[in-house]
Structure formats: C-alpha cells, structure tokens
N, C-alpha and C positions, 0 to 999 in steps of 0.2 A: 504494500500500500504506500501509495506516496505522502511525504511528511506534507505540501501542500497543496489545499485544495482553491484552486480559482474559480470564481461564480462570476457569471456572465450572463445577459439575458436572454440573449440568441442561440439557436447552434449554429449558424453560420460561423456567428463574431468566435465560440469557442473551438470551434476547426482551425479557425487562421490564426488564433492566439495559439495555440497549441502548437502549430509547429516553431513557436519562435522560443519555447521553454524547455528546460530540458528533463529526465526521465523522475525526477522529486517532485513536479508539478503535475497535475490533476486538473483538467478545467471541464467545468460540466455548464450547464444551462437550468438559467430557473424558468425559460419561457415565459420571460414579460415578467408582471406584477403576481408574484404568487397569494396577496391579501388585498384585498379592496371594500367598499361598501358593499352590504350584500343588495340582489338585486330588484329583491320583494318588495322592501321599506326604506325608511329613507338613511339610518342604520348612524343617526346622529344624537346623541344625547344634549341639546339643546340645553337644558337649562342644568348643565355641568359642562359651561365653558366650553359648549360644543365638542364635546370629547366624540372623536367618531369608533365606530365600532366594527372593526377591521374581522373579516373572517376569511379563511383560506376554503376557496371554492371549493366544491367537490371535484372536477378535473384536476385539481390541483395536488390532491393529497397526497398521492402515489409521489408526485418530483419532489414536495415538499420532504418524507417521508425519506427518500434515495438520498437527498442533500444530509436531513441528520446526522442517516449513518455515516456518509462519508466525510460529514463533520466530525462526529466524534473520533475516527478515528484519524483524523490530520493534524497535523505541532499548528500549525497554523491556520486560516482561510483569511483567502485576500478574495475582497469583495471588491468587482471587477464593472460594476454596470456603469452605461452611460455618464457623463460627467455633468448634465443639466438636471435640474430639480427631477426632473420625470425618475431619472438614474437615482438619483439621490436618495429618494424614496422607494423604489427597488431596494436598494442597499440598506436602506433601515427596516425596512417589512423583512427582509431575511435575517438581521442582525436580530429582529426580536422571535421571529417564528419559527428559528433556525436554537433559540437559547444558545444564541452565541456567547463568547467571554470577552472582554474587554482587552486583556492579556495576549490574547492567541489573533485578535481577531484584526486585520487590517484592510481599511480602505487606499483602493487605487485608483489615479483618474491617468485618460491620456485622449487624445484629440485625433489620435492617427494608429491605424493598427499595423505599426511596422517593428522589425524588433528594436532598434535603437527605441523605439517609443515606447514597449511593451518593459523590457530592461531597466531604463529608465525611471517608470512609472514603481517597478518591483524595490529599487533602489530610495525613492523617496516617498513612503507609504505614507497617510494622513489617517486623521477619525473623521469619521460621518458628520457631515456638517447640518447641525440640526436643523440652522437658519434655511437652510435649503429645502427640506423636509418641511418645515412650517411653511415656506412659502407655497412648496404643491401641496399641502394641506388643507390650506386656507383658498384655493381655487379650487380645488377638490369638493368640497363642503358648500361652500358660497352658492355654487355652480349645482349642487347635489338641492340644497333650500334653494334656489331659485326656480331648477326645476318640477320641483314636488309638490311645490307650493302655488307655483303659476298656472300649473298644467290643469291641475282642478277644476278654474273658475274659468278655463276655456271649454271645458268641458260641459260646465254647466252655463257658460254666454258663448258659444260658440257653434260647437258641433265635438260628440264624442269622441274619443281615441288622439286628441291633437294632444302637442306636448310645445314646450315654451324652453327658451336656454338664455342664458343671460347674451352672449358672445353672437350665438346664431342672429338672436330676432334681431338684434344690430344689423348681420348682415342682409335679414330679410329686409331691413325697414329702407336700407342704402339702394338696394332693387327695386321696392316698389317705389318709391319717391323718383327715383329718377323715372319709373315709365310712365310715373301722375306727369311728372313734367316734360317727356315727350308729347303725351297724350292732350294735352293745354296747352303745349307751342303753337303761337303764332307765327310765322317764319315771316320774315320783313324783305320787300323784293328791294333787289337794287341792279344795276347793272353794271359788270365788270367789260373796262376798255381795253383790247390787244393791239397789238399795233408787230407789224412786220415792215421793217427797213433793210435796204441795202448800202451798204460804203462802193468806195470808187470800183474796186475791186467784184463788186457783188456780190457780196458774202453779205446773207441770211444776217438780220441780226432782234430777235425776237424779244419784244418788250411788255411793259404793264404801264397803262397810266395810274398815276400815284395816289388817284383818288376815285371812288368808285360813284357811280352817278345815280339818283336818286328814284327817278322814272324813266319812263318812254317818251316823252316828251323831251325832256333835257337827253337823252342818247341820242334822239333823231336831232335835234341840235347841234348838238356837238359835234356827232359824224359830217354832216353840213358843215360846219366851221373846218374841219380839217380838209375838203376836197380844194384843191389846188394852192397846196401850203407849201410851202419850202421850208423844209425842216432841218434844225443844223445840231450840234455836239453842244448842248450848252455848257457839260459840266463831262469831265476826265479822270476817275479816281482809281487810281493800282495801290493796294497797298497789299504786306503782308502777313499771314495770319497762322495762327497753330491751334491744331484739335488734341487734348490730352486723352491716354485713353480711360477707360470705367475702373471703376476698383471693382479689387477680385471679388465672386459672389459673395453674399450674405444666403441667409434662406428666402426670402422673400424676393430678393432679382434672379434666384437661378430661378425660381416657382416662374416669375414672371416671362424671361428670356427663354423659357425651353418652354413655353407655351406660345410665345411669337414664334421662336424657330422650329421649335420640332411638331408644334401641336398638340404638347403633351398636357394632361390633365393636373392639376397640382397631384392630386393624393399617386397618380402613378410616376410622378417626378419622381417625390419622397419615396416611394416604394422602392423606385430603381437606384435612388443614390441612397441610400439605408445598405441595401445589395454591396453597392462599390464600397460603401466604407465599411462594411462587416469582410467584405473580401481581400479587404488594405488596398486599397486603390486611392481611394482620396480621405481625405481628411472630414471630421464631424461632419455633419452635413444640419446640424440644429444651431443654429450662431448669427450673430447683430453683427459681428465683428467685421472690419472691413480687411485688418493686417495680416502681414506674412511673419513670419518668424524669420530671424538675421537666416539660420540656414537655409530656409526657404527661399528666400532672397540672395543669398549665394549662387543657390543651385538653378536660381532661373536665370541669373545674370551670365551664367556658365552657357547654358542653353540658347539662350539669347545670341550670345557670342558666336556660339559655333554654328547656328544653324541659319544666322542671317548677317553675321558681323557684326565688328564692335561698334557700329555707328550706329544700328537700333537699339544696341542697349542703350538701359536709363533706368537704374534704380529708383524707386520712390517709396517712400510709405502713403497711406490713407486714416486718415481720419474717421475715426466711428461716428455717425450724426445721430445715431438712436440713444434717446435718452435711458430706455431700460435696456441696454446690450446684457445680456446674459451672461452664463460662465464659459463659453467657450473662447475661446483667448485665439482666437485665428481665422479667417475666412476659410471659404470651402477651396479647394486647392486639391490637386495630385498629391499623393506621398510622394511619387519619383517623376521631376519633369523630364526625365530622360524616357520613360515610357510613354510612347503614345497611343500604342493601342495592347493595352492589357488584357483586353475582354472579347470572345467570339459573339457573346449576343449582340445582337444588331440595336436593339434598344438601350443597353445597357453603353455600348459604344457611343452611340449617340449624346450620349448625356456625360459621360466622360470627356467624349472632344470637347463637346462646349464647354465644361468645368478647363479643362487645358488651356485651351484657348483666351478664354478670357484672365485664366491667372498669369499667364505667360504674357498676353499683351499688355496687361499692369503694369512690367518692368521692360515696357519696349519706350523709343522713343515718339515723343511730339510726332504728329503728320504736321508736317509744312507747308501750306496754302498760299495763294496770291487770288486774292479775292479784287475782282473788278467790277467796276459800278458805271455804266454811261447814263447820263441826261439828254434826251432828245425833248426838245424844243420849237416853239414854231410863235411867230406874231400874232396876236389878239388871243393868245388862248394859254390861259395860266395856267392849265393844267401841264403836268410834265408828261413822256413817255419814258422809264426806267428800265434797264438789262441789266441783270447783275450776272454776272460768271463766276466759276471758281475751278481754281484749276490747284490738282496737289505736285509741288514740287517736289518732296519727299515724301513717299507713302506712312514710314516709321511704322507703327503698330497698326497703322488699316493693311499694312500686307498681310496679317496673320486676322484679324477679327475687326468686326465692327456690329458695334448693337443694336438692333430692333429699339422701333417705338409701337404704341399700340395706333397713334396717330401717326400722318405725315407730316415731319419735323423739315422736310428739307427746301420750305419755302419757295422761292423761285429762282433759287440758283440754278445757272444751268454749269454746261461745260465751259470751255474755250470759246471766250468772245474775238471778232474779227476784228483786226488794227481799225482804230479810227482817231484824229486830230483833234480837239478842241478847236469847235468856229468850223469844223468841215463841213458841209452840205451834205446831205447824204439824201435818199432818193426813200419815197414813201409808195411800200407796194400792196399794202393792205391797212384799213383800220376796221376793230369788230370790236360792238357793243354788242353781249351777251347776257340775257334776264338773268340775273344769280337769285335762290333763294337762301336765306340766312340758314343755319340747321342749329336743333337740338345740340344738346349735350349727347354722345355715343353711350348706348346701354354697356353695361359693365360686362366684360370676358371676366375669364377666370383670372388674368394677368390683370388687367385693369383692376379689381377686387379687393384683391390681396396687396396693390400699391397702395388703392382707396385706405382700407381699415391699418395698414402701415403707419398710414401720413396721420393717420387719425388719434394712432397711437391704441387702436382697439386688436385685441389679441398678441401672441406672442410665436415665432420661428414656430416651434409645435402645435400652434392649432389649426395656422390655417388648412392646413388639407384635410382634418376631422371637421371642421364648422362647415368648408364648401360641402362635403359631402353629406354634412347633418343636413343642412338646408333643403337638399334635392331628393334624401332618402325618404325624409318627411314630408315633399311633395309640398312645400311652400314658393318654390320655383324651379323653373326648366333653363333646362339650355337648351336652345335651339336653333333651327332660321328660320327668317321671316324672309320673304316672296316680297321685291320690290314693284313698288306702283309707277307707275306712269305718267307726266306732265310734259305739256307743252310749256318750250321757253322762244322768246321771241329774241329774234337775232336781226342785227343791222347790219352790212358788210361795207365797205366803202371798197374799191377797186377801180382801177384805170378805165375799167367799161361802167362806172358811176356805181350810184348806190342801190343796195338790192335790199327788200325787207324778206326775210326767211322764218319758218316756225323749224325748232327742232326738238325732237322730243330729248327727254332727260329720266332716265331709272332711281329713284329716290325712296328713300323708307327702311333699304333691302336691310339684313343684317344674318351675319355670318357665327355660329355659335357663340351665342350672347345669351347673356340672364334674364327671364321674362319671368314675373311673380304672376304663379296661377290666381285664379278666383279665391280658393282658400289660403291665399297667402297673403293676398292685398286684405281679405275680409280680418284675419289674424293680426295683420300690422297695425289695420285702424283701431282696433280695439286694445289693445297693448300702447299703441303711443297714446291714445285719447284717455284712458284709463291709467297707466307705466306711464309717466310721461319721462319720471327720473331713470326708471331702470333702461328704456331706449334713447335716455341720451348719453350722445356721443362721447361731450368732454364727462360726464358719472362715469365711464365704462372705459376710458380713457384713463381715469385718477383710479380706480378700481386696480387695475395694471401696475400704475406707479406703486399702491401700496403692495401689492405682491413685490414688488421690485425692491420693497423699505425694510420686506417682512425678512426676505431672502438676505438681503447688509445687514439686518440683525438691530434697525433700526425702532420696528416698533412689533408690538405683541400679536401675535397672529387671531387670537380669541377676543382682545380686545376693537381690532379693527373687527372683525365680525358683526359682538354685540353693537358697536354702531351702526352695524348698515340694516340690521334682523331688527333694532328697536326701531326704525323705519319702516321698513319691510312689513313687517308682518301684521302692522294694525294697516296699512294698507290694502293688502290681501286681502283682510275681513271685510272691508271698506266695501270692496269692488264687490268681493262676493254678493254680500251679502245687498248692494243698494244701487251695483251698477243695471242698467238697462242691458239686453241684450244685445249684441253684436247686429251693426246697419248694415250688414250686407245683404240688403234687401231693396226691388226698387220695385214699383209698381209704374207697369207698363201699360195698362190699359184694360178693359173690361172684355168678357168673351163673349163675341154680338150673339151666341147662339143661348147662353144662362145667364147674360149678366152679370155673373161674378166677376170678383177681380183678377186680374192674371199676373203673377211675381216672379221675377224671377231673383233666388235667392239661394243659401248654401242651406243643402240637405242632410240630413244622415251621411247619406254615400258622395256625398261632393254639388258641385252647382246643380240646378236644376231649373224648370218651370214647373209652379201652381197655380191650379187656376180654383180659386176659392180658399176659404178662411180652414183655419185649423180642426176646427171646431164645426164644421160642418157637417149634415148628416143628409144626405151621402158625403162621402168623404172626399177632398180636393184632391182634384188627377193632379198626376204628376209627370214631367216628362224629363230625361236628362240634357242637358247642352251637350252639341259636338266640341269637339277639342280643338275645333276650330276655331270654336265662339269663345265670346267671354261675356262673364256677368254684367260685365261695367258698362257696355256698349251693345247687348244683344236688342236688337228690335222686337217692335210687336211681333211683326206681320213672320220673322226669323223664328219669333218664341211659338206662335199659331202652328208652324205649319210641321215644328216637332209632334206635335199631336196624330198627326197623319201614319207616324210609324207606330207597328211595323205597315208597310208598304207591300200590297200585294201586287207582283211581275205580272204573273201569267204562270201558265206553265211550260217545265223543261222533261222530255221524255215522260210526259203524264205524270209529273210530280210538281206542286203550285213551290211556289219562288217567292219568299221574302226577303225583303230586305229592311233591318233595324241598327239598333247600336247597342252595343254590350259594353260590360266592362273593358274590355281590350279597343274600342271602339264600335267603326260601323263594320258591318257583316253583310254574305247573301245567306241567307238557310237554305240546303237544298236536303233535304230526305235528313237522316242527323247528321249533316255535315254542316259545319260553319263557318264560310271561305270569307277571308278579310279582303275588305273594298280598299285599294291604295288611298292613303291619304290624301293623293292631289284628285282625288275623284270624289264628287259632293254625291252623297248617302239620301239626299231626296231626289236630285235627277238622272242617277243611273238608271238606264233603259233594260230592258228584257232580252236584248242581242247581247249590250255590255256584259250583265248576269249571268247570261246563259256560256259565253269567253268562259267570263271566270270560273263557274262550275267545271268544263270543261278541262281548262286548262289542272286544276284540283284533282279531277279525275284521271289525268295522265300522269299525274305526277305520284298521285298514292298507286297508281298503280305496280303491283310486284312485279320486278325484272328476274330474281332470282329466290331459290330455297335454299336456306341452309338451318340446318341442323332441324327437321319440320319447321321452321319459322318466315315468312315473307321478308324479304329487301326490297325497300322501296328507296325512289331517289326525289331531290330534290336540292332549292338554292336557296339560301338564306343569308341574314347579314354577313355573315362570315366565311360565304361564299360556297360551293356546290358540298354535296354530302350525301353521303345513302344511311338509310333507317332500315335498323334491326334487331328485334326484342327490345324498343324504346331506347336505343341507343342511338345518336346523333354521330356520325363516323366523317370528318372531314373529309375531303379527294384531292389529293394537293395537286402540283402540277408535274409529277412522278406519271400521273395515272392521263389518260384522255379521258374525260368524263363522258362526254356523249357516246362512248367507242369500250365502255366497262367491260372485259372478258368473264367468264365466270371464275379466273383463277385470279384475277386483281380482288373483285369483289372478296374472297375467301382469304387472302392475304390482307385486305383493309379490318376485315372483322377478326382473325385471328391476332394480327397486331393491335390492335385497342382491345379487345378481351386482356392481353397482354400489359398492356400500359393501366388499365382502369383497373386490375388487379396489384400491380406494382402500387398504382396512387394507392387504393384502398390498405393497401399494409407498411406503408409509408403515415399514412394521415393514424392508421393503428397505433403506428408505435410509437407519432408524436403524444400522445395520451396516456403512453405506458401499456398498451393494450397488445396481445401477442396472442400468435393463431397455433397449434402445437395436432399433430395429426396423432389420431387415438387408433385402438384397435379396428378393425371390421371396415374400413372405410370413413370411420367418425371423425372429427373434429371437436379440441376445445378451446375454448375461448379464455385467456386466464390475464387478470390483473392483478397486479400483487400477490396475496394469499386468496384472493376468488377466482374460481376455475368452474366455468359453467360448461356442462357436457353437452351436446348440439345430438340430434337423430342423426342416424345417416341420410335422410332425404335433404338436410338441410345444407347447405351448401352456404358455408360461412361467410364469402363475398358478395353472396345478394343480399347479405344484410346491411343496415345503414347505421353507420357513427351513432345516430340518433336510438335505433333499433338496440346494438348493442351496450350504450351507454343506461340505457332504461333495464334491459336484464342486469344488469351488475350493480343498479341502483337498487333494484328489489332483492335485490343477492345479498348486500349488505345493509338495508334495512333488517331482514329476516333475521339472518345472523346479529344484528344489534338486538 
C-alpha cells in the first residue's frame, strides 16, 4: 500500500496526475462533491446561523466508503481538488467525511497539471482555507433560500412546476427586456450619402459624406446640388498608427471568442477545456486573471523568436480589470507553447488552437498601421465626402491571431487609398443617397450574454455555462433564428446619364442563434421584477458577488451577510405570497361572435394557450394551444379563432381520414396510429391533402424494413445528426465509411454488431463509474454486485438491457431490506 494517498475530483485529472508521481503515491477520484444539500428539502437550519446540513448521496457511498479505507491506511493524504472555492469545498467535505486528521492531512493547489507543477504543489503543501469554503457556502445556501423560497409563490401566481434562481432570472430579465425593446422600437429613417470619385490616374476612390440627411426631400436636394460640381482634395491626412494585441483569455473571453469563432456553446467550451486541463494541456481554465507567469512569459518569448523572429517578439504583462478576480493567479494559456497540437479530437483541437493562439499573440508585437483620411469637397455644399484607408505596414501579432466582435467594429476603413494632392480636382463618377433605417439594440448570443452579466458584474468564471443552460433547460428562453422580413428602401443615384430614382429592397429583423424569452418567461420576468424588484436588480446581484468576494479575503462573516439579506427576504416572500395578484400574462382579445364569451389568451397549466370563456364557467372554457410560432404578446384574434379549427380534417389517404393538429412536440398529420411531424417552415392550418398525403408517404418508406436481423426489423432513416438505420429501438449512425442509399446486408450486420458493441462497453463503463460490476455466475446467470450487495439476475435476464436507473433501484431495495 502506498504511504500516500492523492484525492482529486476527476478520473481524468487522477490519470494524468498519476503519471507524474512516483510508486509511494496513490491518486484516486472523489467524483465531484461527495456531500451537498440533500435534494428533497431545503436541508438549511435557518434559524442556527444557517448551518447547512450536508449528506453524502446514496451514489456516493461506495467512493466515499473506498476513500476511508485507503485513508486509513496512508502516512498521509494530500487533498488535490480544484484550487477555486468550488475545489475548496470538495476539499473540506472530504477532510470532514473522510475523518481526516489534521497531522496526516494536506492540502495542495496548482493551476497547471504538468509535473514541475504537480512536484511543486507536493513541495509546498497548505490547510484548507476556510475563507474559501464560506465563500461557496454562502452562495450555496443564498442561492438554495432563494430558490425554495421563490419557487412556491410562482407556483401559486404563476403556473405549477416553475422554479426561480437568484443569478438565472437576472439572466432571464437581461433577454426579455431587450426583446420588450426590440418589440417598441421605432426605427428613425434617415438617408446615408456615397459618393465614388476618380484621381488623375482613375483609380476608384470610394467615400461617405460626413453627415447623414434627414429625409427624401433634403437627399433629392442634395443629389441636385452635386450634379455638375467640381470637386477637389480639401483636406490630406497620412498618419501612423499601432493595434496592440488582446490579453491572454480569462473564462468569460474564451466562452465568448470560441462562440464567434468556433460556434461553440458556452457549457461545451467549459466541457472541452475542463478535458484539456484535466489532460495537462493548458492551464485552469476557471480564472479573472489576465497574467502569465515570468516562465510562461519566457517560454513564449522563446516561441515567439523562433517561429517568426525577434522583431514580433514583445513581452508584456496585463492588467486584471475584474474587481472580484478569483484564486486563480494566471490566464488560461498552454502548459507547453512548444506544442501545438497535443490533441487528435477535432473539437478538442479547436479550442486549444484558439487558447495558443491568442496567448502566444499576447507576447507578439504592435501591428503597425498608416491610416489615411481624404476630404472631398465641392462649392455651395458644406457637407464633406470622406475615405478613410488603412493599410498594415507590419503585421506583428495579426500574422498569428486577430479577435472577433459580436458586432462590426471595422467602420469604414477600407484598404489602400489611391495617391491624391491636396487642391487636386478629381473627377465625380457617382453620388447615392440610400433610405437607412436606425436599428434596435442586437438580441443577446450566448457570447454577447456572458460579456453583458460580466460588465454587470453578475455571476462568476463558474456559472456562467450552469445559469445559460438553467435558463433554456427551464424553458424561460430559446435560442434560435428568426426569418428576416422584407422592406422597400428608396434610393437616388446621381451619374453622368443624370439622376435616377430607384426602390430596393432590404432583408431586416433576421437573427442568427440569438436568445428569445418564451411566453412563460416574459410572463415569469414580469412578475418577479414587478413583485422582486430588489432581488432582479442588477447592481443587488452585483454587490451580492462583491460580498462572496469579502467572505472568501476573510473580510466579513458569511452567516452574518446572510441574516441581512433573509431579514429582507423573507417577510417579502410572505408579502407576495400571500397579497400579490396573480401573474398579467393574460390579455383579452376579443369576444367569440359564435357565444359571446370572452376569448384570452394567457399561460396554462401546460404552457401558452387560448380560452375562450371565464374559469368558472359551466360548461367549461375551450381551450386551445398556440403554435411555437406565435407568441402570447402579439397573437391576434382572428390567429387565436382559427386554433379552434384543429384538429383539421384532410380527407382521406388509402381509405384512412387525415388529421392534422399540434401536440406537445408541435404540429403533426395523424395517419392510422402514426404521427408524422409537419416541418416547421410549413403552417399546420394551410397544409393541403397532396402536402399530407407526401408526408404520410414519405413516413411510410422510410419505417419501412430493408433488412432482419436477429427476428427483428431494420428500418432506415435521416435525422439531425444525419442518416441512421433503427433496430430493436436503437438509433445506429451510417457514417461516410458506408453509402447509405446502397446498404448491403453485410454493412447493415456490421453497423449493428458494432454498437451492440460500443453500447455494451458504455453500459459497463457508466457501471463502474458508480462502483457497480457485472460478474458471470453458474448456468448462464449473471450478478450484479456493489460493495457487499450482490443481486442474483435469472438467466432470461440479460444484465445490459437493464438501465442505470433499473439497477440502481434493485440495490436501493437490497439495502433498505438489509437495513
């Protein structure tokens, strides 16, 4: 047995720690948080100082359980977790559930899993920093009462099953506010001037007049005022300029920047760089921080050198601008800038280049610019025409990287402007006034988002990819696109053949995977800020923050900030409950010509809807659902009327009648018990009987069986994720190995004998991340065995068609019995 034992949260992180110790070290995995609140109640003793009451899960007991014993018998254990409060508190739930000693026991932090760092960290061990532990504590608990407490009186003003978070509805309240203010923009017209000139030489030289013009009237003016102008160089400006580059990531610019450039989601950024730095690839990846470490900085200035010379280098440091920088003492960065591609995954590479790239370009030098500016001028007309160019005389660090915006940042610089004089003439070959309309504010990406609640100072490096993905799991809002609309702009042209007046159209509204607040989100929001006004403001939720950040310096009491926010809090709560009106998302639309009654549309049990009559009615108010195309806020009468109409009877298809309604999954055709979904860009009231009749069809050839195997049907078909064949409810990819429309019957038999394969491996993979093991018994049988529980199986049963879920339930009644 080895004299020590290293506790780590991952098995990943204890694979790659493990090779860099030698044959005295033991590193095992606790799997996360092995104690937390339990999940029934709210598991906080409130009126004892908020004392919470930590239990170790049932999956948990078995790791917990393994750790003892190989605690008791090690000289030491070095407690290895994460080095940000999350870590921190890992480290103290093991130190107390573990009966560890004081004596024996040590903490270790490190930033990077390489072994100089691992070595290191073993060389200068620490204790448990409590400050850090009260600070997740105290957001732990806050966050545990806000929710427990919130969630109730949505329940009862609201609609059942909703739930409320302090952090989240911030971020719900940031999306729907901005789309009330799309939604209520007036957009202001004005018209923007161009103007194309030639120098002696005739070289193109493409301009803006300096001020945009108000109406149609004053453009057709103006264009008039320029035709037979002589226009000259009034003004000549060359100067030079330098672009520095970005500081190395933080958490919140990689989240951002690999969602401009890769696409990526925030929570699968953090997924994939959790990966690289449990694999030692790069450095923390939870950090404010903007710095390198002097060796870090060494070793890029080396890299630097060699791989583009010594004239891109250029050391620098960065300044932190986050007021609550956390414990990680380094930006996200490579362990080794000498490797460039450490990794085969394609996604995983992706998000490493970018992490290289931009830490590398940190320590490159200045790009060196000569930005040029001309004034074109003309008599009686005070307006200017302006070209600006910009040309890079030294690329420095845009050879290797240059950063995304979420907007266009790059004005109207163009390239290389053509030689011209101050006082030259120069020759006038078109001017165009163009209707512009002003726009909205841009609805929030998930990069935009995570800047937003940054700047705001709401949440920390670790939430945001758990709050984006609370938000949308709770179906408070979508990502989506939205289908741009259509407008005519009116355009003037001036040209040597005189002036022309033209209409052109313009695509406006569109938007590209953007945050849209459902019906039950905007309905949640109103009533939480109208009601919460403190707990949805920004700067509360903001200074909320600060004091976690005061708790964690060791500045102020963690129970005591508490009892301040809960003696607020909580006679609040009664307040609402008990005296607030119910939730306005309700409008009344108009009366139904055929009863009279009134017709609402408003949030249901199961989500928006139409009623048409009071609650309390006898006969009771029809109901209808809205499409997912509509929304509460805006749906019309005559839109809300004509849901009434479904389900929609076709006709018939091969002597069987043809509906068409909308389910929970959406709109549908019903053809015999089959339920074929209507595409989304196809409206569910004006699909036709030919339409219907496609779709049945096409349904019908697609379930139809190509092949048998083992007695069971193979059917094929194409889905998000692209072609597949189906067998015994299994979903079997067809990658580009296979022709899919040309399937042999020995491909098919090779596609299913290899996932039987693989779905087998996962299943006894995901087994034994649980402690759980499969053991072959006499006659054909199998058992099932956890620890000291060993459940016997029939031989009909066949222990891989059973579910995680299936086996964790016998070995829960295995060990109730036994208890």
């Amino acid at each position: 047995m080895s004299k020590n034992l290293v506790i780590v949260e991952s098995p990943a992180k204890a694979k790659t720690i493990e090779k860099y110790l030698g044959q005295d070290f033991t590193v095992h995995s606790s799997f996360g948080h092995i104690a937390d609140l339990p999940k029934k109640d709210m598991g906080i003793d409130i009126k004892n100082n908020f004392e919470p009451k930590y239990e170790v899960s049932l999956d948990k007991k078995d790791v917990v359980k393994k750790l003892k014993e190989l605690a008791k018998k090690a000289e030491t254990v070095w407690l290895a977790s994460d080095e940000d409060r999350e870590g921190e508190a890992i480290a103290w739930h093991l130190y107390n559930q573990l009966n560890l000693k004081k004596e024996n026991t040590k903490r270790i932090v490190f930033h990077e899993i390489t072994k100089n760092a691992i070595l290191k960290a073993i060389e200068n061990p620490r204790e448990i920093d409590i400050n850090l532990v009260n600070a997740q504590q105290a957001r732990r608990v806050l966050d545990r009462i806000v929710g427990f407490e919130m969630s109730p009186v949505l329940w009862k003003k609201v609609k059942p099953g909703l739930s409320a978070g302090r952090v989240q509805s911030v971020a719900v309240r940031l999306i729907a506010e901005r789309e009330k203010e799309i939604s209520n923009y007036k957009p202001e017209i004005s018209y923007r001037v161009t103007g194309i000139f030639e120098n002696s030489e005739k070289k193109p030289i493409k301009t803006i007049l300096n001020k945009e013009l108000s109406d149609l009237k004053t453009a057709k003016s103006f264009i008039e005022k320029c035709q037979n102008q002589t226009f000259t160089v009034d003004a000549l400006e060359v100067k030079p300029a330098k672009r520095a580059p970005s500081a190395p990531f933080t958490t919140s610019t990689l989240q951002q920047e690999a969602a401009r450039k890769l696409g990526m989601a925030v929570s699968r950024t953090m997924r994939l760089a959790q990966q690289l730095y449990e694999a030692g690839h790069i450095t923390y990846m939870r950090t404010d921080s903007v710095n390198l470490s002097q060796e870090a900085l060494h070793a890029a200035k080396e890299v630097v050198s060699k791989n583009y010379g010594e004239k891109y280098s250029k050391t620098r440091t960065f300044q932190t601008k986050s007021k609550g920088a956390q414990e990680a003492h380094e930006a996200i960065r490579p362990t080794n800038f000498n490797v460039q591609n450490p990794v085969t995954d394609a996604s995983q590479n992706s998000l490493y280049q970018l992490i290289w790239k931009r830490a590398l370009a940190s320590q490159m030098a200045d790009a060196e610019l000569e930005k040029t500016t001309i004034d074109i001028s003309t008599q009686n007309i005070q307006e200017k025409f302006v070209a600006r160019g910009e040309v890079i005389i030294f690329d420095g660090f845009l050879k290797l990287y240059q950063e995304s915006y979420d907007d266009d940042e790059s004005g109207e610089d163009s390239g290389l402007l053509p030689k011209v004089t101050k006082g030259e003439n120069i020759k006038n070959i078109s001017v165009t006034a163009l209707q512009k309309y002003s726009k909205p504010l841009a609805r929030y990406s998930e990069a935009s988002l995570v800047k937003k609640l940054e700047e705001l100072g709401i949440g920390r490096p670790s939430t945001y990819a758990p709050t984006l993905s609370t938000i949308q799991a709770r179906e408070y809002v979508v990502i989506k696109d939205k289908d741009p609309e259509v407008r005519n702009l009116n355009k003037i042209t001036l040209t040597s053949s005189g002036i022309k007046e033209s209409i052109e159209n313009e695509n406006f509204g569109g938007d590209k995977k953007k945050f849209f607040p459902t019906d039950i989100g905007v309905v949640v929001n109103d009533f939480l800020t109208e009601n919460f006004s403190t707990i949805l403001d920004f700067s509360f939720t903001a200074k909320v923050e600060q004091e976690f950040d005061e708790i964690a310096e060791g500045k102020i009491v963690w129970s005591k900030m508490l009892h301040k926010f809960y003696d607020e809090f909580h006679p609040k709560i009664i307040d609402v409950s008990e005296n607030a009106d119910r939730a306005k998302g309700e409008r009344l639309l108009g009366k139904d010509p055929k009863t009279g009654k009134n017709v609402y549309a408003k949030i249901g049990r199961f989500g928006a809807m139409i009623q048409i009559g009071e609650n309390d009615d006898d006969p009771r108010p029809q109901y209808a659902s809205i499409l997912k195309t509509q929304q509460l806020s805006n749906i019309t009468f005559d839109e809300a009327m004509e849901l009434f109409n479904l389900p929609r009877i076709l006709g018939n298809y091969n002597n069987n009648e043809i509906q068409v309604n909308i389910g929970r999954f959406g709109p549908y055709v019903k053809y015999e018990d089959k339920f074929i979904s209507i595409p989304k860009e196809e409206d569910v009231m004006s699909i036709t009987l030919e339409r219907a009749s496609e779709l049945i069809q096409e349904k019908l050839t697609a379930d139809a069986p190509i092949f048998m195997y083992d007695g069971m049907e193979v059917t094929k078909g194409k889905g998000r994720f692209g072609p597949f064949i189906k067998w015994n409810s299994m979903f079997i990819n067809v990658n580009k190995k296979y022709d899919y429309d040309k399937l042999t019957d020995s491909d098919i038999k090779e596609l299913i004998v290899d996932k039987i394969k693989k779905e087998s491996e996962r299943i006894v993979q995901n087994w034994e991340k649980e402690g759980i093991r499969i053991e072959k018994a006499r006659w054909g049988r199998h058992n099932i065995i956890k620890g000291k529980f060993k459940i016997e199986l029939s031989k009909e049963v066949d222990p891989l068609e059973l579910t995680l879920i299936q086996v964790q339930a016998m070995l829960d009644a295995k060990y109730k019995k036994k208890k």
